[in-house]
C-alpha positions as CSV (number, residue, x, y, z in Angstrom):
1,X,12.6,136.3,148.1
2,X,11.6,138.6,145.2
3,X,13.8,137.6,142.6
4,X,12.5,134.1,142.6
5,X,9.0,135.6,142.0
6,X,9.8,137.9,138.8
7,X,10.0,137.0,135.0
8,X,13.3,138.8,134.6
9,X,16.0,136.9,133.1
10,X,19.1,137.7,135.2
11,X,21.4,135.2,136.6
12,X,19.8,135.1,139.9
13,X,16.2,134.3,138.3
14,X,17.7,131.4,136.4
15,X,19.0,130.2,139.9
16,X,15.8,130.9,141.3
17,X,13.9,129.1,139.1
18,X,13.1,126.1,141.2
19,X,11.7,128.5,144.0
20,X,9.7,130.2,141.4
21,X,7.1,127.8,140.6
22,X,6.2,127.3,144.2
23,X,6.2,131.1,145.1
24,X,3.8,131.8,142.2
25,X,1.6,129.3,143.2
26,X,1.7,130.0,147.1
27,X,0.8,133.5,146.0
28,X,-2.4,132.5,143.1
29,X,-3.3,130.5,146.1
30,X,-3.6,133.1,148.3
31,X,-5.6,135.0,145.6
32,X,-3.0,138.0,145.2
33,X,-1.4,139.2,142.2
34,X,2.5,139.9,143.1
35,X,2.1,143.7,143.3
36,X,-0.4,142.8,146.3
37,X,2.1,140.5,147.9
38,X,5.0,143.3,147.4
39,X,7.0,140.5,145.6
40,X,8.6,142.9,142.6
41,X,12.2,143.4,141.5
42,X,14.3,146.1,142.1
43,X,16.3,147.6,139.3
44,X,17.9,150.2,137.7
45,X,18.2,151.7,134.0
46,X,20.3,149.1,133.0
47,X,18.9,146.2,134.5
48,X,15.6,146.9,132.8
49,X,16.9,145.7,129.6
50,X,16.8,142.0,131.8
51,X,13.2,141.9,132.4
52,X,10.1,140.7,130.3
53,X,7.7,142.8,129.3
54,X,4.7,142.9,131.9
55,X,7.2,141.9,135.0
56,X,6.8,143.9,137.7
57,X,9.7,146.1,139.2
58,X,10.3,149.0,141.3
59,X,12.7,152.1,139.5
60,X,13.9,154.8,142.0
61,X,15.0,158.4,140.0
62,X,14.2,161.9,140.1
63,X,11.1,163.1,138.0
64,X,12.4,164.9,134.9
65,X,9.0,165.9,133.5
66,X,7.6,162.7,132.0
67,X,10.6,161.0,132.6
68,X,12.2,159.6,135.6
69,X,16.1,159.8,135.6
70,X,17.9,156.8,137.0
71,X,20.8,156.7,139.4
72,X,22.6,155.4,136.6
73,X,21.9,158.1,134.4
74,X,19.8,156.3,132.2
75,X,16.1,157.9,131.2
76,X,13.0,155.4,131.9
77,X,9.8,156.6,130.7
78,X,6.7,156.5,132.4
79,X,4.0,155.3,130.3
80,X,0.2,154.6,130.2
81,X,0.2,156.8,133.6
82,X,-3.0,156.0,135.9
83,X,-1.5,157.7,138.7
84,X,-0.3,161.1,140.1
85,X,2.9,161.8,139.6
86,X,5.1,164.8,141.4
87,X,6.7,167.0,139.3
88,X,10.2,167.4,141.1
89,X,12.0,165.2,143.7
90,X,13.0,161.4,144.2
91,X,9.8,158.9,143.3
92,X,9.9,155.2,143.4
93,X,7.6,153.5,140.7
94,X,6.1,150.6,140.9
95,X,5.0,148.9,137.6
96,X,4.9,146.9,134.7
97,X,7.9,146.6,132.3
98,X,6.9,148.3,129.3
99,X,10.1,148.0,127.1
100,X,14.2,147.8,127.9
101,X,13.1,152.1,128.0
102,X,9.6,151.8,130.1
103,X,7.7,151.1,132.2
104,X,4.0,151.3,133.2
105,X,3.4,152.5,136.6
106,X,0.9,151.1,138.9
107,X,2.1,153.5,141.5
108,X,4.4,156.5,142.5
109,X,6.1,157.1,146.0
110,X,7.4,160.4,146.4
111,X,10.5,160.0,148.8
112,X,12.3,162.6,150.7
113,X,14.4,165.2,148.6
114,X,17.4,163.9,150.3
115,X,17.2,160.4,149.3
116,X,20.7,159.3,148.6
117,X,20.4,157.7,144.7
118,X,23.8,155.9,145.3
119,X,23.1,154.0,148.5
120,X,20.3,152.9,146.6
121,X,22.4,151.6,143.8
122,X,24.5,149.7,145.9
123,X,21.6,148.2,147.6
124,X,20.3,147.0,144.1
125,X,23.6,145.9,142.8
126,X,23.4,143.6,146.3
127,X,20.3,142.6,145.7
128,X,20.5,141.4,141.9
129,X,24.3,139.9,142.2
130,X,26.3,138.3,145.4
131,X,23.7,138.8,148.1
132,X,20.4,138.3,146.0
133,X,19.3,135.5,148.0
134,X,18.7,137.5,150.8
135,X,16.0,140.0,149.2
């Protein structure tokens, strides 16, 4: 379950935070970091206020030059880029939480130019609030 696994502080990590502890250390066990394992959270623009810096989460947005535009209209920046970037389309990036306005990426996904942004957000919304013990 991802959210158990991530240092952000939404409700559903505060409920999670027995499961946490053993996650983590199933994971160290298993000498993998949580990128490795694909254990992150998925957020959007506003969520990311939530998270600790260095927690790692996945952002999905169109590239706007050295930004990436949320599906909530909010602008994350992309910084301390060690990866390629495209310059148009949909991306997901995968990174570390730089600031509420950041984030680091570890790596970028281009997806298909008709990726629907707001069946995305409804997944997210699912996935941080009623349903997030599922994900």
């Amino acid at each position: 379950r991802r959210v158990g696994v991530d240092s952000c502080r939404s409700r559903t990590c505060e409920e999670e935070g027995k499961d946490r502890g053993f996650q983590e250390q199933r994971i160290q066990t298993m000498g993998s970091s949580l990128f490795d394992a694909g254990l992150y959270r998925r957020v959007c623009g506003e969520m990311l206020s939530q998270c600790d810096e260095g927690s790692v989460v996945s952002i999905i947005g169109e590239v706007r030059g050295p930004d990436v535009i949320e599906s909530d209209g909010r602008s994350i920046r992309l910084v301390d880029v060690n990866c390629d970037v495209p310059p148009t389309g949909f991306v997901e990036v995968v990174g570390k939480v730089a600031n509420s306005s950041a984030v680091s990426p570890a790596r970028v996904t281009k997806l298909n130019d008709e990726f629907n942004v707001e069946n995305y957000r409804k997944l997210v919304d699912l996935a941080n609030g009623p349903y997030s013990q599922l994900f």
